[in-house]
C-alpha positions in Angstrom: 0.1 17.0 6.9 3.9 16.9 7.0 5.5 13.4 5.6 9.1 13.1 7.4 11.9 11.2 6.6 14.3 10.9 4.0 13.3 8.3 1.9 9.4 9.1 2.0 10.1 12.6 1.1 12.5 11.3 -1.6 9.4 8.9 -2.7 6.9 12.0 -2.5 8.9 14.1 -5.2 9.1 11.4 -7.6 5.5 10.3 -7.4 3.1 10.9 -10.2 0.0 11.5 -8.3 0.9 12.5 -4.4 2.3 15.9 -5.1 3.8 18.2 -2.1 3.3 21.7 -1.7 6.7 22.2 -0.2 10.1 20.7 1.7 11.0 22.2 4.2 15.1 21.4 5.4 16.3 22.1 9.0 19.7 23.9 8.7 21.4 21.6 10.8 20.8 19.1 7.9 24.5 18.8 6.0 25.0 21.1 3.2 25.3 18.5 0.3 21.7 17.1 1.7 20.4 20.2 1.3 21.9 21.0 -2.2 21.0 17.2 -3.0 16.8 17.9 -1.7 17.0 21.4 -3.7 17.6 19.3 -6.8 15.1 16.8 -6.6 12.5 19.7 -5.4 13.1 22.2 -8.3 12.8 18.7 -10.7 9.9 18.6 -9.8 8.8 22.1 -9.6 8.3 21.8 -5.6 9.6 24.7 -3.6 12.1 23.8 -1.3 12.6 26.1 2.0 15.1 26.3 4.8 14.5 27.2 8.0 16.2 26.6 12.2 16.0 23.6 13.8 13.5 24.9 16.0 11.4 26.5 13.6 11.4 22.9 11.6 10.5 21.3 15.0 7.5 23.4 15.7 6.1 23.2 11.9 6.7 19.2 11.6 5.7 18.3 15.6 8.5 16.3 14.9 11.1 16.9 18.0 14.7 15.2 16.9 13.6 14.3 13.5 15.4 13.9 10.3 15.4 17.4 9.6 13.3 16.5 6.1 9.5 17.1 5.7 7.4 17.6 3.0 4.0 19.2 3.4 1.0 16.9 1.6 -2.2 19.3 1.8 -4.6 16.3 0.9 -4.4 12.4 0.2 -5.6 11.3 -3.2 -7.2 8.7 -3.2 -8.3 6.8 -6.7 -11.8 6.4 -7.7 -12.9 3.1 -7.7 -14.6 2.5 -11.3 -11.4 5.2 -12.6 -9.0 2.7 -11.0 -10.5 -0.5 -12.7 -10.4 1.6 -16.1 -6.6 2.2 -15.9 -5.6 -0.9 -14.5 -4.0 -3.4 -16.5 -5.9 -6.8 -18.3 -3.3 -8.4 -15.6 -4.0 -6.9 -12.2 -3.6 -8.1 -8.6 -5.5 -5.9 -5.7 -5.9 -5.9 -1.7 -8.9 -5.4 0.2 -8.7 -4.3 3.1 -11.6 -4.8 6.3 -10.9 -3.3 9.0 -7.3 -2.3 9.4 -7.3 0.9 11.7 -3.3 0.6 12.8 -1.2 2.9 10.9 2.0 0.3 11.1 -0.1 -2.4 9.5 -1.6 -0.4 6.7 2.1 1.4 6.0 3.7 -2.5 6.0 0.6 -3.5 3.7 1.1 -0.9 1.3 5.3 -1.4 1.3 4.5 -5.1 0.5 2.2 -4.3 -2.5 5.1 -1.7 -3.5 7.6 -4.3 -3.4 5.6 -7.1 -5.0 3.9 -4.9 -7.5 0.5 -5.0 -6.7 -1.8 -2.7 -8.8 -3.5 -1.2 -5.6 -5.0 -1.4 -2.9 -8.6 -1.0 -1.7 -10.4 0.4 1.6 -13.6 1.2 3.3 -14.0 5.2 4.3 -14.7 3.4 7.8 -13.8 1.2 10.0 -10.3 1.8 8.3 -7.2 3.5 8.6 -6.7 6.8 6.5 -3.3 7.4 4.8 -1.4 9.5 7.3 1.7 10.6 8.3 2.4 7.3 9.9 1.2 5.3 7.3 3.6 7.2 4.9 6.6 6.5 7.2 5.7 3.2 8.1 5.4 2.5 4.3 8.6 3.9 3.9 7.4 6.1 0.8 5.1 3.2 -0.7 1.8 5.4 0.1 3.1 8.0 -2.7 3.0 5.2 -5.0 0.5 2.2 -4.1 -3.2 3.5 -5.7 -5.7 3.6 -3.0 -9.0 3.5 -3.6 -11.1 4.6 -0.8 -14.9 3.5 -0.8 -18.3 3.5 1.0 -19.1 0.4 0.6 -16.1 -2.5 0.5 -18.9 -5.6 -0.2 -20.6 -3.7 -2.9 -17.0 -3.1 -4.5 -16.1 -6.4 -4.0 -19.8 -7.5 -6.7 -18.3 -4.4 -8.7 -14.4 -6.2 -9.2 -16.0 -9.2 -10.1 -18.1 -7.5 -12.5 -15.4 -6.5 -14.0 -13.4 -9.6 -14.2 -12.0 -10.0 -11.0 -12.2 -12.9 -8.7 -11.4 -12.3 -5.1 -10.6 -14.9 -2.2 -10.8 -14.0 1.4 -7.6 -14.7 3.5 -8.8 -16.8 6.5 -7.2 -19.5 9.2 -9.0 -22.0 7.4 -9.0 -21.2 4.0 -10.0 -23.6 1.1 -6.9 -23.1 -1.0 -3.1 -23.1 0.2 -2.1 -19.8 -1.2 1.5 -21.8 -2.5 -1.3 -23.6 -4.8 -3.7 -20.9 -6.0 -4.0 -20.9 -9.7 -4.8 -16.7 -10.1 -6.9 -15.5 -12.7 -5.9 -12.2 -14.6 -7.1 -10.5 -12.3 -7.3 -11.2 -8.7 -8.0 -9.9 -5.5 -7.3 -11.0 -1.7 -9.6 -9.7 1.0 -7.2 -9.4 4.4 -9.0 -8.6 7.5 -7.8 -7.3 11.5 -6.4 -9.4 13.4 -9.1 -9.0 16.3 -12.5 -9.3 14.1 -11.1 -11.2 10.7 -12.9 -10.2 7.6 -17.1 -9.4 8.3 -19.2 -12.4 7.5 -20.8 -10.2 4.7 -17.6 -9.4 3.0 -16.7 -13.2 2.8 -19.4 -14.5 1.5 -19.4 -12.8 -1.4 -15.8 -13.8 -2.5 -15.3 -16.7 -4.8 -13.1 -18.8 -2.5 -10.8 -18.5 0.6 -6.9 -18.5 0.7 -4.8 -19.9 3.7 -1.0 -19.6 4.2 0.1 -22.6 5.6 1.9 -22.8 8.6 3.6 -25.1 11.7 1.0 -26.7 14.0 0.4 -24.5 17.3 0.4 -20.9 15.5 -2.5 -19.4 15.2 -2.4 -16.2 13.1 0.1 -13.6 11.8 0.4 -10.1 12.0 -1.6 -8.9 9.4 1.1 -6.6 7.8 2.8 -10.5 7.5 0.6 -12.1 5.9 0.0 -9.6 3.5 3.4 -9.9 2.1 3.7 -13.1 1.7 0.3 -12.7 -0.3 1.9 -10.3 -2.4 4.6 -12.8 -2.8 3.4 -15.5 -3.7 0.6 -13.5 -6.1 3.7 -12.4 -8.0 4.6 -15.3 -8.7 1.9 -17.2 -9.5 1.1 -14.5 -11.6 4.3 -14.7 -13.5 4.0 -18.7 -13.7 0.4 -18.1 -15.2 2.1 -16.4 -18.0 4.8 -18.4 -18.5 4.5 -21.7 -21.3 3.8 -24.7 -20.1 7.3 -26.0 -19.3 9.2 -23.2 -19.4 11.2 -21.6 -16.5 10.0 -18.5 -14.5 12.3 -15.6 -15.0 13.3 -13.7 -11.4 14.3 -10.2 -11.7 
């Protein structure tokens, strides 16, 4: 697949695991871009190629685009036992049931980018792969946010909590505000679509439920919303977790 845009392409070369093939660079693109993308590219041992307008156009399907494209030959995703190996004794994770829009998983995985989430999980179906879309609407954030893809997303959720994690479902009517949760090392949040919410199954086998709070007479968010002010507050409840009793919490 080709990944366009400037600052996804710019993400894609410095990423450790998403490597691109190639960039390819429409003509029309202004010389000192072009120098600036052959630099990054032969940093990172990536060819970089030049071509017309038109010959850019018929290789990306992109008519009018930004002239930038990398080509990604496959997604990796992470294993999930490999992913719960590396990650950190402090780790924060999404789950995610049932989010097939590519502008919702792309906002999700810019938010756990920005917020520094350790990854992000999802079921082979009933999901949204990482595509060209996602990686625009991410704004580079797929090239960086592990994804672990699995068969199963309520047997993964007994296998995180094997391994230390304890996991609350975001619902309407959640037990705990989220401006209250008290995280434990490592935590993560179930989000579901916004047509079908999180499957009963899925639920049930979290420890608890999280709500964000919010003015009478609204009755949900979009679910690439509410996943960032998840990832928000997680941060910094997370941070006030390992802060002394009395102390300030440092911002960045």
């Amino acid at each position: 697949m080709w990944i366009t845009g400037r600052h996804p392409v710019e993400e894609l070369l410095s990423a450790s695991i998403q490597r691109p093939g190639r960039i390819l660079l429409s003509e029309s693109l202004p010389a000192e871009t072009r120098k600036s993308f052959r630099g990054r590219s032969d940093a990172a041992g990536v060819p970089c190629l030049t071509c017309t307008k038109e010959e850019w156009e018929r290789k990306t399907g992109e008519r009018g685009g930004s002239g930038i494209a990398a080509e990604l030959g496959e997604y990796r995703y992470a294993d999930l036992h490999d992913w719960i190996a590396a990650a950190p004794e402090r780790a924060t994770v999404f789950l995610l049931d049932g989010i097939t829009d590519p502008q919702n998983l792309g906002a999700i995985l810019r938010g756990a980018r920005a917020f520094g989430l350790s990854g992000v999980i999802v079921p082979k179906d009933r999901s949204c792969p990482v595509t060209a879309a996602v990686f625009r609407a991410s704004s580079g954030a797929a090239a960086h946010v592990p994804i672990v893809m699995v068969t199963n997303l309520s047997r993964a959720v007994e296998t995180l909590q094997e391994n230390g994690f304890w996991l609350y479902a975001a619902t309407e009517d959640g037990e705990t505000d989220i401006s209250s949760l008290a995280p434990a090392a490592r935590t993560g949040i179930a989000l579901g679509s916004e047509e079908h919410g999180i499957r009963k199954l899925v639920r049930a086998k979290c420890d608890g439920s999280v709500r964000i709070p919010m003015e009478p007479g609204v009755d949900s968010l979009n679910v690439g919303v509410t996943a960032g002010i998840l990832a928000f507050y997680l941060r910094i409840r997370m941070a006030e977790s390992m802060q002394p009793k009395g102390a300030p919490v440092e911002s960045d």
